[in-house]
C-alpha positions as CSV (number, residue, x, y, z in Angstrom):
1,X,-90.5,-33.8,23.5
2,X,-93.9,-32.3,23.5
3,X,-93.7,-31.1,27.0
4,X,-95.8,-28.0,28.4
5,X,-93.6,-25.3,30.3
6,X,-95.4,-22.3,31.0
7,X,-94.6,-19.0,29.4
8,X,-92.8,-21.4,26.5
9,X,-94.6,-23.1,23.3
10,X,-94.7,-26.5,23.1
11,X,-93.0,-28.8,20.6
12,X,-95.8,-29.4,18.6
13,X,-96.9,-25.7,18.3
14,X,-93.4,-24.9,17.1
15,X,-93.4,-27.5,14.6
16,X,-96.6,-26.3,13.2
17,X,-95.2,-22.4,13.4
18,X,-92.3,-23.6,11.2
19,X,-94.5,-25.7,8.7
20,X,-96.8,-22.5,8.1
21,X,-93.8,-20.0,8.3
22,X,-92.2,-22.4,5.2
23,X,-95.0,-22.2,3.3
24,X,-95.6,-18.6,3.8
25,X,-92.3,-18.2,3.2
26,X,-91.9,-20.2,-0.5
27,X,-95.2,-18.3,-1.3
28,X,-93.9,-14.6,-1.0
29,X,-90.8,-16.4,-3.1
30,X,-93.1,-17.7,-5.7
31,X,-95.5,-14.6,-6.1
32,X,-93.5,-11.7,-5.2
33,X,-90.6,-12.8,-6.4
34,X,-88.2,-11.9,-3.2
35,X,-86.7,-13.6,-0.6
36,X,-88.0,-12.6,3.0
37,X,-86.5,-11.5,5.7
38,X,-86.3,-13.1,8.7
39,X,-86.6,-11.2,12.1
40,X,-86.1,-12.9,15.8
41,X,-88.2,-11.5,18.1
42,X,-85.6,-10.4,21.1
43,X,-83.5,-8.7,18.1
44,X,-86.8,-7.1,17.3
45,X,-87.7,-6.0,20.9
46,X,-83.7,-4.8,21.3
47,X,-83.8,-2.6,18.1
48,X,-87.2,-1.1,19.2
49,X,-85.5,-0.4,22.6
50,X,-87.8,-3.1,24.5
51,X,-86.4,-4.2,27.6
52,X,-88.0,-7.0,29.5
53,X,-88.2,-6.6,33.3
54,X,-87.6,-10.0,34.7
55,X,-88.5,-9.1,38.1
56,X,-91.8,-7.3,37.0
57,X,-94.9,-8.6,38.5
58,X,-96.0,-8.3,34.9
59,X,-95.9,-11.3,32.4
60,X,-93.4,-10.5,29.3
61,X,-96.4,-10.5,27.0
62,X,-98.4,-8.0,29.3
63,X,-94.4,-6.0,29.1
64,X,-95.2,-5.9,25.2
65,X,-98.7,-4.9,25.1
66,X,-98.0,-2.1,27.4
67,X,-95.0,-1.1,25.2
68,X,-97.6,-1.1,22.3
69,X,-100.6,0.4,23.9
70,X,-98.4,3.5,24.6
71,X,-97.6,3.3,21.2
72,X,-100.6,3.6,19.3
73,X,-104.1,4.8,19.1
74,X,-105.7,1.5,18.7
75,X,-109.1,0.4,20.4
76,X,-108.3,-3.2,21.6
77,X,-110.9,-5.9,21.4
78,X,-112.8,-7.1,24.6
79,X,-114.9,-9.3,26.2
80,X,-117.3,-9.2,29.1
81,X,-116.8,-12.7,31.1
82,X,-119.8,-14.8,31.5
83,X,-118.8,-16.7,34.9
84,X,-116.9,-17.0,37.5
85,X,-115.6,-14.1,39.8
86,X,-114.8,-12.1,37.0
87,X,-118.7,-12.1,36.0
88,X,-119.6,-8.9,34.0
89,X,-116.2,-7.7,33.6
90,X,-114.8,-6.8,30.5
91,X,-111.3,-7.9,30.1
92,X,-109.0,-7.8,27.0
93,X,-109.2,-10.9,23.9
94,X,-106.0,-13.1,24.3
95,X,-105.5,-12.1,20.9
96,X,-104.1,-9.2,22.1
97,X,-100.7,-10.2,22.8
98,X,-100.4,-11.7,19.5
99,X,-101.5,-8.7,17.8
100,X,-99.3,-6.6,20.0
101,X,-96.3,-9.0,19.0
102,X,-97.1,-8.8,15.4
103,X,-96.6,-4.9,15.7
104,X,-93.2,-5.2,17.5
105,X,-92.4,-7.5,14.4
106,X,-93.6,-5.3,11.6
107,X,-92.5,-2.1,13.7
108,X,-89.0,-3.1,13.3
109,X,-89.3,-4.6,9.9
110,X,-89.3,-0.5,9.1
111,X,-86.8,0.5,11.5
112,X,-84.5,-2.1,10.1
């Protein structure tokens, strides 16, 4: 059950997602009082107009970040690689994608 596929989450990391997400979720219930609302990400991509390009040469995460780059005005973290041939190169923080996927989320949260 806990197989690796790449491009997909494993078992175990969606277990944990949905433990945190129900916690989250009874806290904003307990202090605030409302229920929240729950958004799936391709309905969030569709209502934004996001269309994947299966074909691209691009990843579907580097598809998003590009869609949010052009978006906003926001200087992206980096890092200069240490090793390897990439030596002295400054490349994006793989926490990019999941700040650029949080933005989709919260994007349509106010279009919705």
């Amino acid at each position: 059950m806990q197989a690796f596929r790449p491009g997909l989450s494993s078992a175990k990391t969606l277990m944990s997602l949905a433990r945190f997400n129900g916690v989250v979720s009874f806290m904003i219930r307990d202090i605030f009082e409302i229920n929240p609302e729950f958004l799936n990400v391709n309905a969030a991509r569709k209502s934004l107009g996001i269309k994947i390009e299966r074909k691209s040469s691009l990843s579907t995460k580097e598809q998003i970040f590009s869609w949010v780059d052009n978006k906003t005005k926001f200087t992206w973290p980096t890092k200069t690689m240490k090793s390897g041939k990439r030596k002295g190169q400054i490349v994006l923080e793989n926490s990019v994608y999941d700040m650029a996927d949080a933005y989709v989320i919260a994007h349509a949260g106010l279009v919705q």
